[in-house]
Steps between C-alpha positions, in 0.01 A plus 500: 500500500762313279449201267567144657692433165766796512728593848690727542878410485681499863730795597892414438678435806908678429645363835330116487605465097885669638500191790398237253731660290829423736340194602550329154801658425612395816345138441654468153899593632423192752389290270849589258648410777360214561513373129861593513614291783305175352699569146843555674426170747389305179808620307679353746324143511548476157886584526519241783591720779244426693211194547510171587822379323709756539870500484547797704484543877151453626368469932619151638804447349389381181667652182878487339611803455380677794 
């Protein structure tokens, strides 16, 4: 009979730890991505070439130069 205080330690699962593996790796290139689009689109609020007051061509007419 064992001890209620000490367990033994689970067997290692290979494939599971391989698919959680490629999942974050996976999960992490998205999210590069994803932090890469918001800097480039806030790059280009802050150089005014995009938003609100724009200069440049924008839907509806609106804009000077576009």
């Amino acid at each position: 009979m064992g001890g209620i205080f000490k367990q033994d330690t689970p067997p290692r699962d290979d494939t599971l730890e391989k698919q959680m593996e490629a999942e974050r790796l996976a999960e992490e290139e998205r999210s590069a991505a994803l932090e890469a689009a918001n800097q480039k689109r806030k790059n280009k609020i802050a150089r005014g070439i995009i938003g609100q007051r724009s200069l440049f061509g924008q839907a509806g007419g609106r804009g000077f130069f576009g």
